[in-house]
C-alpha positions as YAML, in Angstrom:
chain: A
units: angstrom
residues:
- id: 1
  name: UNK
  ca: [52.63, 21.41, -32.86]
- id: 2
  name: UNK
  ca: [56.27, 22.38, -32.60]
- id: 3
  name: UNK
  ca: [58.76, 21.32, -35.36]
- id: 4
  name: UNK
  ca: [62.27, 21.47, -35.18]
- id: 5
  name: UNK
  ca: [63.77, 21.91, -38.45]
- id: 6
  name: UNK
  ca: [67.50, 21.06, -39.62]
- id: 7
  name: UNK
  ca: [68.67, 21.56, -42.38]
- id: 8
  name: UNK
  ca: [72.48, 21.04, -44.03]
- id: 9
  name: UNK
  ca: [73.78, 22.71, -46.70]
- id: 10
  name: UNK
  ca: [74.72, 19.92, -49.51]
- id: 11
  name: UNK
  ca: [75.59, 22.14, -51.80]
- id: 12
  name: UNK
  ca: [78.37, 24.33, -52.54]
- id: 13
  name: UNK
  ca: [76.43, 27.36, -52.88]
- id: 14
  name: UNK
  ca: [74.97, 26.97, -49.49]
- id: 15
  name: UNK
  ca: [71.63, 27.20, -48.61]
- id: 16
  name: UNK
  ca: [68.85, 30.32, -47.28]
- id: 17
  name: UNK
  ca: [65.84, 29.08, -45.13]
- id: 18
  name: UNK
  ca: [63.11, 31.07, -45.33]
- id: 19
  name: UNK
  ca: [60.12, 29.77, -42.81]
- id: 20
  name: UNK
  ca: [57.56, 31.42, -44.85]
- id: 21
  name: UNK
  ca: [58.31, 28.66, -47.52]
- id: 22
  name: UNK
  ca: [56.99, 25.81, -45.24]
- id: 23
  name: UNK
  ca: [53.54, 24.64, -44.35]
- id: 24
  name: UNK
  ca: [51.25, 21.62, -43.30]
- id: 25
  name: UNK
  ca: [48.99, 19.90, -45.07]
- id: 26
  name: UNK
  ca: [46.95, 16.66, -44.47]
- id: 27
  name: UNK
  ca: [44.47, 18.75, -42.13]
- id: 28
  name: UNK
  ca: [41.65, 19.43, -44.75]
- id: 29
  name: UNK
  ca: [43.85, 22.13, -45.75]
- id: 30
  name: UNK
  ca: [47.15, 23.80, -45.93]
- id: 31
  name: UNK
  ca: [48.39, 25.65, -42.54]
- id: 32
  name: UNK
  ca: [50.95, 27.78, -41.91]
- id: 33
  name: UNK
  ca: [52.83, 28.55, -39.14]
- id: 34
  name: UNK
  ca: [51.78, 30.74, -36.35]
- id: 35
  name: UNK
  ca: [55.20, 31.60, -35.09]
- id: 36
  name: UNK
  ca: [58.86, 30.84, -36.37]
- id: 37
  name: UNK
  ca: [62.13, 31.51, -34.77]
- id: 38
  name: UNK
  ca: [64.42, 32.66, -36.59]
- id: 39
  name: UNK
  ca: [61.75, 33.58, -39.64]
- id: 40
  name: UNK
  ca: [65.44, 33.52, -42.44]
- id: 41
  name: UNK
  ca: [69.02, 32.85, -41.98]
- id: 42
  name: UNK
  ca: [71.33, 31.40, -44.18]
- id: 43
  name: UNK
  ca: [73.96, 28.34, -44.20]
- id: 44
  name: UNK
  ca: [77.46, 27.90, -45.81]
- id: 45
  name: UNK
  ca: [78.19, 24.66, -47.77]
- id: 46
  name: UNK
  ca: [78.67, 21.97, -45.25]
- id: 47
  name: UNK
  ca: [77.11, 23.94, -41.93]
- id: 48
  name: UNK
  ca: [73.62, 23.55, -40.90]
- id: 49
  name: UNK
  ca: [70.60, 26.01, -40.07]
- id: 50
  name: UNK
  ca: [68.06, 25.03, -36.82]
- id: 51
  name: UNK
  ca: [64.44, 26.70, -37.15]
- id: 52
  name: UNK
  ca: [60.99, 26.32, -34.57]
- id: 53
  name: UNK
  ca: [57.58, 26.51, -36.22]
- id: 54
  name: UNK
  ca: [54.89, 26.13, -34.47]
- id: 55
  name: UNK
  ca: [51.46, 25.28, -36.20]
- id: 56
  name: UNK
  ca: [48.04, 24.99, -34.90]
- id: 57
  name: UNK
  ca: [46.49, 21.76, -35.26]
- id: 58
  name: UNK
  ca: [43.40, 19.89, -34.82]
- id: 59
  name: UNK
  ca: [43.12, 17.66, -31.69]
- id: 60
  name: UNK
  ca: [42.85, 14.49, -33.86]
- id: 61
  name: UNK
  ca: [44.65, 11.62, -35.08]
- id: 62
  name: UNK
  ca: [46.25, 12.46, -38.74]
- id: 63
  name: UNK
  ca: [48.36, 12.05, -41.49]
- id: 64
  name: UNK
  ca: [50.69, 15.47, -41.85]
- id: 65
  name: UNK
  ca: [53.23, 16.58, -44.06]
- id: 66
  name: UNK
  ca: [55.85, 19.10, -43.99]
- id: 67
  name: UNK
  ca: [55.41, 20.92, -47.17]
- id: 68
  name: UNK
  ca: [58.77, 23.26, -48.05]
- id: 69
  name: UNK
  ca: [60.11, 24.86, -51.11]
- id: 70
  name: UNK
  ca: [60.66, 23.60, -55.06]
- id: 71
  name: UNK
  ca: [58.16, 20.73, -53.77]
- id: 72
  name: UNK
  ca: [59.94, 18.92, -51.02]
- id: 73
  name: UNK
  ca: [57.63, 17.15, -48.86]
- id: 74
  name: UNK
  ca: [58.54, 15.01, -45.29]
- id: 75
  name: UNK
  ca: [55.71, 12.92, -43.59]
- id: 76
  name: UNK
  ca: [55.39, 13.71, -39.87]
- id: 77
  name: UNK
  ca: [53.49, 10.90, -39.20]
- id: 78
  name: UNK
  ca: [54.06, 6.57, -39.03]
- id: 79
  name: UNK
  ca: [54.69, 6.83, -42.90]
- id: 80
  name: UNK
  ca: [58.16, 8.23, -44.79]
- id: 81
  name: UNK
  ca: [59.02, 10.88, -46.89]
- id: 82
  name: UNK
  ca: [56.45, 11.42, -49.63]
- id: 83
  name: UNK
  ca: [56.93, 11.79, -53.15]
- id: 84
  name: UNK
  ca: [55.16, 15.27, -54.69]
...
């Protein structure tokens, strides 16, 4: 599975993404990714940052979320963002 991430930077002090800090759970257990590009970078207030993962998953119909840092969570599947 390949995820495109975007993220803005809301607040003044910008923003650092870190691809190590996200994973996917909803698969029995947590996975992380196999390959990122680019693995950090960093955002001003009010620009964005673009990053790839790419996870292995199962061949199967299931419920996955997009686990990041200080707890935020995004389904990837029919349902909307979770609460943690």
């Amino acid at each position: 599975m390949c995820i495109l991430l975007e993220l803005t930077a809301a607040d003044a002090a910008g923003l650092s993404l870190d691809a190590a800090d996200y994973s996917l759970s909803g698969i029995g257990s947590r996975a992380t990714s196999l390959w990122v590009d680019p693995s950090q970078q960093a955002a001003a207030a009010g620009t964005s940052v673009l990053a790839t993962l790419v996870f292995e998953i199962p061949n199967r119909d299931i419920a996955l979320v997009l686990d990041g840092p200080q707890g935020a969570r995004l389904s990837l599947s029919t349902g909307h963002h979770t609460a943690s």
